[in-house]
TIDRENKOL-726348 format. One record per residue: residue in three letters; z, x, y of N, C-alpha, C, O in turn. Coordinates in pm, whole numbers, padded with zeros to 5 digits, always signed. Example, Ala and Ser with C-alpha at 12.3 -4.5 7.8 and 13.67 -1.06 7.14 Angstrom:
BEGIN
ALA+00780+01319-00569+00780+01230-00450+00780+01320-00330+00846+01424-00332 SER+00708+01285-00225+00714+01367-00106+00787+01290+00003+00804+01341+00114 
REM end
This chain:
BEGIN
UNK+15559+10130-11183+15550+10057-11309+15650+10115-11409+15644+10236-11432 UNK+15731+10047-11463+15865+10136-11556+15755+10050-11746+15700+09953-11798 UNK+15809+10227-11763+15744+10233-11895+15797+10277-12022+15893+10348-11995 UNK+15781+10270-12154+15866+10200-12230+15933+10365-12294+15889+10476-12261 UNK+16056+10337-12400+16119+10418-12499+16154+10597-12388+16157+10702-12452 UNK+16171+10600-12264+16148+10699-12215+16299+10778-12208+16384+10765-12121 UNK+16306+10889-12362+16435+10969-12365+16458+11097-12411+16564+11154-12438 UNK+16323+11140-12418+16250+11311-12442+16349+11378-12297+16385+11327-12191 UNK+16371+11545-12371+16384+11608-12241+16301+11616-12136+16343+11679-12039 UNK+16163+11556-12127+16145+11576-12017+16081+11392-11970+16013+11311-12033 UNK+16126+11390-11876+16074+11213-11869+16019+11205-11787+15963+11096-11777 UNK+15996+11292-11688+15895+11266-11617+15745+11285-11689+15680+11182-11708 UNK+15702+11385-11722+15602+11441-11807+15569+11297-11933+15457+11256-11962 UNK+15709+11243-11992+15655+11146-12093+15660+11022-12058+15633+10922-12124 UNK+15704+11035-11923+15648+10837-11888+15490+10841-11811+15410+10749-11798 UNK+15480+11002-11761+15331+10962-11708+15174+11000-11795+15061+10991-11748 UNK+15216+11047-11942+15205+11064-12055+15147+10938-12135+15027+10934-12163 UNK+15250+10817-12178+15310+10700-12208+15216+10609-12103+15146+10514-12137 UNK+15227+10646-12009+15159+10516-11918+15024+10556-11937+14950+10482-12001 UNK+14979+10671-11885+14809+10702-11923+14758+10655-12084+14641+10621-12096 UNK+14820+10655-12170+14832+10627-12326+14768+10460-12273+14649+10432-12258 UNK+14882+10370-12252+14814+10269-12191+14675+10219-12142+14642+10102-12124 UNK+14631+10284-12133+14509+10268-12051+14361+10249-12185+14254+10187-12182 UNK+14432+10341-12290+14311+10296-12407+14316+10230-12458+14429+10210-12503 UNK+14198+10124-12503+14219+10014-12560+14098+10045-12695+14037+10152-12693 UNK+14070+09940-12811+13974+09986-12866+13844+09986-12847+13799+09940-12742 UNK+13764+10036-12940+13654+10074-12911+13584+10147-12820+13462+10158-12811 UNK+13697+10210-12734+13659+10372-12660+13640+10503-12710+13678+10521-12825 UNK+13601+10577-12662+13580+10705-12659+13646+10785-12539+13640+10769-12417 UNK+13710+10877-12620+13846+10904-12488+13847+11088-12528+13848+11162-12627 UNK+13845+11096-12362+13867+11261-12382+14021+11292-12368+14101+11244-12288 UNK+14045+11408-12492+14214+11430-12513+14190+11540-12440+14092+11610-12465 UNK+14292+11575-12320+14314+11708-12241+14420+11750-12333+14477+11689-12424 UNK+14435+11912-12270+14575+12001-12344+14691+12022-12283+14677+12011-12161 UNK+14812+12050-12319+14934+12051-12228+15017+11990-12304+15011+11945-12418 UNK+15117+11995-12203+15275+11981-12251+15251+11790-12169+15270+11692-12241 UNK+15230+11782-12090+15198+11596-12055+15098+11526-12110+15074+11410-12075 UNK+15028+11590-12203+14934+11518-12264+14987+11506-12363+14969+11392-12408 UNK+15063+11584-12443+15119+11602-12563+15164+11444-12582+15120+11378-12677 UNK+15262+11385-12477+15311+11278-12510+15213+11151-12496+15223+11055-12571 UNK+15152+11157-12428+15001+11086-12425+14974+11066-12575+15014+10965-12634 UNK+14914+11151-12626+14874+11166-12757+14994+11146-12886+14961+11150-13004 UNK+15118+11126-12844+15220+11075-12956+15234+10930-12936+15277+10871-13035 UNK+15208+10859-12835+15215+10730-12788+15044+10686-12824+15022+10567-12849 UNK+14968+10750-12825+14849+10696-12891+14853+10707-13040+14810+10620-13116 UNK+14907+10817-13076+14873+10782-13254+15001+10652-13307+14987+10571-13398 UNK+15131+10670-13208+15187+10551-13261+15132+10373-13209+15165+10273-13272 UNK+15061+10374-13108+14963+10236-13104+14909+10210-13224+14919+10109-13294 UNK+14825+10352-13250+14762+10325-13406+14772+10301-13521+14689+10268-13606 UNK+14923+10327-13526+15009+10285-13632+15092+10133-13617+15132+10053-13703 UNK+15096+10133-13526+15222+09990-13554+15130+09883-13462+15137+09763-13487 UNK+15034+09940-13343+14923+09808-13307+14805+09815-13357+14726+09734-13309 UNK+14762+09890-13445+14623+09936-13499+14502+09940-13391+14396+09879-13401 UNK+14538+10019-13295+14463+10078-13214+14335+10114-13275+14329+10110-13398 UNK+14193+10161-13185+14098+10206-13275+14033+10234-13189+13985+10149-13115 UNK+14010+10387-13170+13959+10435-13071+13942+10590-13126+14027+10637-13202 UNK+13823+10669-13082+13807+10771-13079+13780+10892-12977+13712+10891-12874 UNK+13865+11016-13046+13949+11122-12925+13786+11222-12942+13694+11233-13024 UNK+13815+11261-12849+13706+11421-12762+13847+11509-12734+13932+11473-12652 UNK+13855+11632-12817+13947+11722-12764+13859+11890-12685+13748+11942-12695 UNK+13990+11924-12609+13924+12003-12502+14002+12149-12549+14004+12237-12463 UNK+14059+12174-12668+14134+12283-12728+14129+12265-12864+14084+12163-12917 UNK+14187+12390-12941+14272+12379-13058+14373+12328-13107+14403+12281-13217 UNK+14446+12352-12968+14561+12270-12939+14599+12135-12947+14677+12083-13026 UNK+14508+12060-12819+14472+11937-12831+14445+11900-12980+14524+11826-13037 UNK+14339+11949-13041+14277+11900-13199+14382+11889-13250+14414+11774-13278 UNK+14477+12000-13285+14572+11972-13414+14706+11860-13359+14776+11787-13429 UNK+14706+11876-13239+14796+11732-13187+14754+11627-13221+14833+11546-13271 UNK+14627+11599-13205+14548+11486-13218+14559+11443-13372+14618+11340-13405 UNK+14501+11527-13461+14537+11533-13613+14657+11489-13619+14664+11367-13608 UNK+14752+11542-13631+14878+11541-13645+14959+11418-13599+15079+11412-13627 UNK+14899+11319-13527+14925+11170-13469+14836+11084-13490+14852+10978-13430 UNK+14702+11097-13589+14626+11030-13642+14525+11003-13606+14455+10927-13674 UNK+14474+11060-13471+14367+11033-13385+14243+11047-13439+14213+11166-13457 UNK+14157+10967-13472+14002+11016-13544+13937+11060-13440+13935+10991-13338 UNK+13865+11195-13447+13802+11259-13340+13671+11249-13403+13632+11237-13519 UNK+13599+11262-13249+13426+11291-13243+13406+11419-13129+13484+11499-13076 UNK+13307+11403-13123+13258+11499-13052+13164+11452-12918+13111+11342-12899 UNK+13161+11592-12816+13044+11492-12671+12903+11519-12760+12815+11465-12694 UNK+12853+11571-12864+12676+11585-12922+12686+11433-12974+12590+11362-12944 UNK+12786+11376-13044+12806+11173-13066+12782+11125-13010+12673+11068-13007 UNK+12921+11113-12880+12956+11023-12795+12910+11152-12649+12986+11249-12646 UNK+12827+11151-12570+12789+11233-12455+12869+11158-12344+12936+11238-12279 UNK+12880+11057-12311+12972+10954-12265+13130+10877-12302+13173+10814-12398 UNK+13179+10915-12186+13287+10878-12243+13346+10803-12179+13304+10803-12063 UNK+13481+10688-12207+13501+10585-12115+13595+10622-12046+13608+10557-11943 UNK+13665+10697-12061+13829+10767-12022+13850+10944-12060+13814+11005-12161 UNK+13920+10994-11944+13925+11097-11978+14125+11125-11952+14183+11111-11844 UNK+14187+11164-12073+14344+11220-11977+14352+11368-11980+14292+11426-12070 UNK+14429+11447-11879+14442+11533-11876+14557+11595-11775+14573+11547-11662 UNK+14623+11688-11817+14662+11760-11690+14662+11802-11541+14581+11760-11458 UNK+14775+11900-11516+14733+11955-11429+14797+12056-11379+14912+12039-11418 UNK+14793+12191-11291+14858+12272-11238+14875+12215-11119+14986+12161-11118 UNK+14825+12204-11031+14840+12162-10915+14725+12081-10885+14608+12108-10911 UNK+14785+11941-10807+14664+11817-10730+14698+11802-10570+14813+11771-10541 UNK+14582+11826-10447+14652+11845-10363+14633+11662-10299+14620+11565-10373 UNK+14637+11658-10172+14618+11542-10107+14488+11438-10140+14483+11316-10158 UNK+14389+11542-10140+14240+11498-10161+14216+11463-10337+14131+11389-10387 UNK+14277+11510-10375+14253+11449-10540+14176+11617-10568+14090+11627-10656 UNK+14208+11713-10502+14133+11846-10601+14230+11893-10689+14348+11896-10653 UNK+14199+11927-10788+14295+11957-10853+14280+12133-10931+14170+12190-10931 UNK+14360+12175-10970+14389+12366-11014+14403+12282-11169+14445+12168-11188 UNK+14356+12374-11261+14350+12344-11453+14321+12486-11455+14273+12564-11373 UNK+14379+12497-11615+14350+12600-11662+14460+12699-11709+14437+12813-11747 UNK+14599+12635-11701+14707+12734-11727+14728+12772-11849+14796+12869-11883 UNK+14649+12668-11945+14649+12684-12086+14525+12764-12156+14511+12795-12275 UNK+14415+12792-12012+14326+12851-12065+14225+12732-12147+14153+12773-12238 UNK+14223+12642-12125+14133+12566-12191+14039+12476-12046+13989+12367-12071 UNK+14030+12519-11943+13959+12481-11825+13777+12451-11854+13711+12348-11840 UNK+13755+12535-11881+13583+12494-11961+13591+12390-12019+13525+12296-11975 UNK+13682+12371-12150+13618+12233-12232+13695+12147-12174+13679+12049-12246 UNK+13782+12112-12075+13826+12063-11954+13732+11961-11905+13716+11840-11920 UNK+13667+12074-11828+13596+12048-11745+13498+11990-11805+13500+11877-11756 UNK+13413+11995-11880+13304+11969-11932+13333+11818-11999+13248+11729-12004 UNK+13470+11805-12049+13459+11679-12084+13549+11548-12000+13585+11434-12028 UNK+13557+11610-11920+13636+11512-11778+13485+11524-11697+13493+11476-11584 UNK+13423+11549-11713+13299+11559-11627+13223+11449-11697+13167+11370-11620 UNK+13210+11430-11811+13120+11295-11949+13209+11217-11949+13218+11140-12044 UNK+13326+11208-11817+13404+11067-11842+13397+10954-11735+13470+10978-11639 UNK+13342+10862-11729+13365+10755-11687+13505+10762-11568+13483+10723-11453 UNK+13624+10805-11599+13682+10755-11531+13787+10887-11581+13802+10880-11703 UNK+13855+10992-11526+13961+11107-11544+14109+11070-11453+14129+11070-11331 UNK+14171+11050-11530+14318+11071-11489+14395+11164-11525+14406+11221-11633 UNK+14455+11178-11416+14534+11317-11436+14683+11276-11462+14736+11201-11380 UNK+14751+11319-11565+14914+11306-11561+14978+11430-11579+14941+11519-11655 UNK+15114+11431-11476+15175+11519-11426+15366+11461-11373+15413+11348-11385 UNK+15430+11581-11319+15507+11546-11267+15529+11552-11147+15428+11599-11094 UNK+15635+11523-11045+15541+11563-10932+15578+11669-10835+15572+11675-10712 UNK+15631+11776-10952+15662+11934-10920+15525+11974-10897+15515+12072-10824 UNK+15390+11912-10949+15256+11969-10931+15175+11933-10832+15082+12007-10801 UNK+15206+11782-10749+15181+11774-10629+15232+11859-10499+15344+11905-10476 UNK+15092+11865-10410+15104+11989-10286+15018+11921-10227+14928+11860-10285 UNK+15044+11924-10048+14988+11862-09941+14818+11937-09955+14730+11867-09906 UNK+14773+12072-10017+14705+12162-10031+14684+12241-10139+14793+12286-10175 UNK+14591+12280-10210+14651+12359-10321+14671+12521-10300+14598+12604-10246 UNK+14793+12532-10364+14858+12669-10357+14916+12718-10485+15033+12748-10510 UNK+14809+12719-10562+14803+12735-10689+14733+12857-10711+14650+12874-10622 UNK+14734+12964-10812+14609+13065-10816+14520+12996-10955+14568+12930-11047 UNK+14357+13041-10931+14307+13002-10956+14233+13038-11125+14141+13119-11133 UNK+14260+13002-11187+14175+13032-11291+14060+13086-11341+14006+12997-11407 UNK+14006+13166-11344+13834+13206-11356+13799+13280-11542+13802+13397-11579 UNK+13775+13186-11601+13703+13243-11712+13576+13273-11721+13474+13215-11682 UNK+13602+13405-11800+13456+13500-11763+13416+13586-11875+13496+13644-11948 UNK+13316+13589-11882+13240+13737-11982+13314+13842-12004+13371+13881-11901 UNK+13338+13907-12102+13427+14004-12122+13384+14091-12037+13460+14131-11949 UNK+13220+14149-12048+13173+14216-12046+13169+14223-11864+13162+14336-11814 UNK+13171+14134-11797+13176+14125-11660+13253+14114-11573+13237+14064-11462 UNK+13402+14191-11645+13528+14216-11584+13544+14274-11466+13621+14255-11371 UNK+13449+14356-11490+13460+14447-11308+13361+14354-11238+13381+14331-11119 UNK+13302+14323-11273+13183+14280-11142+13231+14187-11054+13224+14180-10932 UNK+13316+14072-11191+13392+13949-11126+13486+13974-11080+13523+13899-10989 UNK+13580+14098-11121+13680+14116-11007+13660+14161-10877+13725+14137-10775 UNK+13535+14249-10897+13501+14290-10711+13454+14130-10635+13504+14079-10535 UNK+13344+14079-10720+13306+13979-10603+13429+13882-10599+13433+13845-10482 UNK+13528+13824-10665+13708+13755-10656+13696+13821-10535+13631+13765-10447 UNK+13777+14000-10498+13851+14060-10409+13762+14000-10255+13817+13981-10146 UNK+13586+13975-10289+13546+13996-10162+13535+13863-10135+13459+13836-10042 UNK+13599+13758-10199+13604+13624-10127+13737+13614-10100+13758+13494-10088 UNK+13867+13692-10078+13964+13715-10043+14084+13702-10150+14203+13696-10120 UNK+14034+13700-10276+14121+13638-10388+14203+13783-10492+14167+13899-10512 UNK+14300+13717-10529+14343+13868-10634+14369+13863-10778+14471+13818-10828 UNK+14267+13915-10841+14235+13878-10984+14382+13917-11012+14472+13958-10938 UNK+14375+13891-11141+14495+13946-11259+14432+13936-11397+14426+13821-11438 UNK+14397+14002-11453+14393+13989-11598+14499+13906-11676+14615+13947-11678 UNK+14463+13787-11743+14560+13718-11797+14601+13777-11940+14523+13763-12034 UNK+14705+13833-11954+14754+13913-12111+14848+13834-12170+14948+13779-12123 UNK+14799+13838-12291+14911+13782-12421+15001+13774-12376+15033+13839-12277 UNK+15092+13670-12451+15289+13719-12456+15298+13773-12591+15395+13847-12607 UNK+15206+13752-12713+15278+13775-12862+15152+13862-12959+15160+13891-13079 UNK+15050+13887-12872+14970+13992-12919+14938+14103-12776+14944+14076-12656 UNK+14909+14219-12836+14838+14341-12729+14714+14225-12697+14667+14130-12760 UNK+14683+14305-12531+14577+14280-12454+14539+14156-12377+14650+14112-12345 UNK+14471+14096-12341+14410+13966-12283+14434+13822-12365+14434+13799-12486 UNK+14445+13779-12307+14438+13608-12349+14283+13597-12361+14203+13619-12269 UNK+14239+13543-12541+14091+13512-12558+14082+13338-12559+14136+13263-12641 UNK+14015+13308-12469+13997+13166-12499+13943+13102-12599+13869+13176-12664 UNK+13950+12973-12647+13887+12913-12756+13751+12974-12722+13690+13003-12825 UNK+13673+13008-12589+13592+13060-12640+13552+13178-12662+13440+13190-12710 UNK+13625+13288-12634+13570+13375-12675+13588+13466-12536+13534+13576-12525 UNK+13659+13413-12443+13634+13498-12301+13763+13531-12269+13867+13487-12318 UNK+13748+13608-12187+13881+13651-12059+13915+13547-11969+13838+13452-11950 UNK+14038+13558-11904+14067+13487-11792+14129+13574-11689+14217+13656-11714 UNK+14075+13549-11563+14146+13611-11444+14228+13518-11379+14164+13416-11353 UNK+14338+13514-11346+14399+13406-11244+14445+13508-11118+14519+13607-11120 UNK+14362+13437-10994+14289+13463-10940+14389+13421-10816+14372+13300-10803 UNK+14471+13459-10733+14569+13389-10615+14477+13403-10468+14471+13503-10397 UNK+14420+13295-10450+14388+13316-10303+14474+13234-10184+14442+13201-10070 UNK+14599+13217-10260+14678+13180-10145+14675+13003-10099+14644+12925-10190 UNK+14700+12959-09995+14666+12842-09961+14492+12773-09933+14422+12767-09832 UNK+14473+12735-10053+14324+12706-10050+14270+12605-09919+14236+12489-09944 UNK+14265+12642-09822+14202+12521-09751+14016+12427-09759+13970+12341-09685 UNK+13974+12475-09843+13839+12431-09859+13820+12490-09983+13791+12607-10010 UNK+13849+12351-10088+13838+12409-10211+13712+12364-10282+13675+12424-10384 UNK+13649+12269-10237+13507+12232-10251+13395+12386-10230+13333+12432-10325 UNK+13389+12444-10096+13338+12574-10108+13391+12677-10167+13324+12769-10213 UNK+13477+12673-10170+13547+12806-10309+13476+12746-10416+13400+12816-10482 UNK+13490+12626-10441+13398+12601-10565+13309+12662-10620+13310+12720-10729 UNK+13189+12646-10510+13062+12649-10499+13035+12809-10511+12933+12858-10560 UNK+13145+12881-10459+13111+13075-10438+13177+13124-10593+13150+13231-10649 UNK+13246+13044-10631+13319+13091-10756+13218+13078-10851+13199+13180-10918 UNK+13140+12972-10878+13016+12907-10971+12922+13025-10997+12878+13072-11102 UNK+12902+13067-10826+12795+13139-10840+12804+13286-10837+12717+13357-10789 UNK+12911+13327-10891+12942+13492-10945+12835+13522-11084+12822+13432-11166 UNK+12782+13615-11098+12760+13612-11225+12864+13675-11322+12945+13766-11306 UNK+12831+13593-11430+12951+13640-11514+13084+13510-11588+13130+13485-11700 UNK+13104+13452-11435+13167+13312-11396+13149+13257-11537+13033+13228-11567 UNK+13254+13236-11641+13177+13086-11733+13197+12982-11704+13113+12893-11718 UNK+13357+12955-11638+13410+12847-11534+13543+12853-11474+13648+12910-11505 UNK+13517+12795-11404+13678+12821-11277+13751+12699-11286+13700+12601-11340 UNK+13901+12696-11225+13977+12559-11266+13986+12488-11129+14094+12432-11112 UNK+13887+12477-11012+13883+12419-10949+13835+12247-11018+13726+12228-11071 UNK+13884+12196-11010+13859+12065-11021+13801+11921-10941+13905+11857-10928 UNK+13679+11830-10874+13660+11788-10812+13664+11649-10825+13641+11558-10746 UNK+13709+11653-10979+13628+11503-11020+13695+11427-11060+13637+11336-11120 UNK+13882+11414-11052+13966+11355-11036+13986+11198-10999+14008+11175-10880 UNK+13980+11069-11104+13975+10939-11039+14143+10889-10959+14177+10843-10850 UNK+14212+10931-11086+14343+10838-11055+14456+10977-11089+14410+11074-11149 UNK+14565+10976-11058+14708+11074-11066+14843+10938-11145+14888+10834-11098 UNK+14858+10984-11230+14990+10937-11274+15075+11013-11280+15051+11106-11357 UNK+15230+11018-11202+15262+11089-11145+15454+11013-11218+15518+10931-11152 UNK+15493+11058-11329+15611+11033-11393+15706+11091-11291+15706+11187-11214 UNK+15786+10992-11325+15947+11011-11236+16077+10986-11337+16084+10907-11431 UNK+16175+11075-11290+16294+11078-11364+16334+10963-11437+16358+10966-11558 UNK+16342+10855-11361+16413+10691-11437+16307+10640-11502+16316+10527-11551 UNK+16192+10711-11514+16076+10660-11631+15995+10572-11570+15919+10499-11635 UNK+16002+10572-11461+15828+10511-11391+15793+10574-11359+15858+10678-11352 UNK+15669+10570-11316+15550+10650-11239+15438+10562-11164+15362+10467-11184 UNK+15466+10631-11089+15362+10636-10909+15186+10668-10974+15155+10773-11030 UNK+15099+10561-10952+14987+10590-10993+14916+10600-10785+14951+10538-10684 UNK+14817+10699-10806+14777+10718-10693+14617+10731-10748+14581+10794-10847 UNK+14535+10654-10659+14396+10640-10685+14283+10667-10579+14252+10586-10491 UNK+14215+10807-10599+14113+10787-10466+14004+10689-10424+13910+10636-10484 UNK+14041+10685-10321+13952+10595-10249+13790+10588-10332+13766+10619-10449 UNK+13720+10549-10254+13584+10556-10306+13492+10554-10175+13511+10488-10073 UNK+13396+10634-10201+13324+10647-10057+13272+10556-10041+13208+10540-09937 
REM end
């Protein structure tokens, strides 16, 4: 599908951005993901709102997200409002064959997750440097400050290798919007990322991991400004 005004340095990222933008119409409730491909998502939605008078309200999953959203006119609510939502866009680190997908490079994987989970319907936009037959991505794990060691031994004994995620522009750790640590976590070529799921969940300590399951559709921007939409099946 070739999609419109596409002449940002990066065009892959803003036609599959631009095309997910598309997809809201009014009177939704739409979850805003964080990133550098959502970014343009969210400049192509506040300009609908301006020149087609769009009317729709954003769920953001950062700080980040929020002041983008602000900053392009988006009237936000919240999931305690709207618990349901009709659309969700978002990122991605890596999506493999199966529609699983790796989040979390921005550290905002929890409110991610939580609100691509109250959506109706989650698309992911990307380029398709982030598609992999498998994911071979390391993994994200935000966690309790306080349960740094525990979660790194039980990581090592499911074969994985923490890292403490540290600042670039302050001393120490990366604190998430909420308040936690992040380990990114390399276990290599994930072949069963549904049960990594399930062992990651149940660490204590765990607040959430960037395994992803719940993936509807991939918009997937290409250089000349279209993009490849790919949609899973349905059981």
């Amino acid at each position: 599908m070739k999609e419109r005004n596409i002449s940002g340095e990066n065009p892959e990222k803003e036609a599959a951005g631009i095309a997910a933008a598309g997809l809201v119409s009014s009177g939704m409730v739409v979850g805003l993901g964080t990133g550098s491909t959502v970014a343009y998502a969210l400049q192509e939605l506040g300009r609908r709102i301006k020149e087609e008078g769009l009317e729709f309200f954003g769920v953001v999953t950062s700080y980040q997200s929020e002041m983008l959203a602000i900053k392009a006119g988006i009237p936000l609510t919240s999931l305690s409002q709207h618990p349901i939502l009709d659309l969700a866009i978002d990122g991605a680190d890596r999506v493999d064959s199966n529609f699983y997908a790796i989040k979390g490079g921005g550290a905002a994987h929890t409110r991610e997750k939580l609100v691509s989970m109250s959506a109706k319907r989650f698309v992911v936009v990307l380029d398709s440097s982030k598609l992999s037959e498998k994911l071979d991505h390391y993994v994200p794990v935000e966690i309790l400050p306080m349960a740094r060691e525990l979660v790194s031994a039980k990581l090592k004994e499911l074969g994985g290798k923490p890292k403490l995620r540290l600042a670039s522009r302050k001393d120490g750790p990366v604190i998430t919007d909420n308040g936690n640590f992040v380990l990114d976590t390399d276990f290599g070529i994930i072949e069963a990322p549904e049960e990594l799921s399930l062992k990651l969940s149940a660490i204590p300590g765990v607040v959430e991991h960037g395994i992803f399951s719940n993936v509807d559709e991939v918009y997937i921007g290409k250089q000349d400004g279209t993009v490849k939409i790919l949609k899973k099946k349905k059981a």
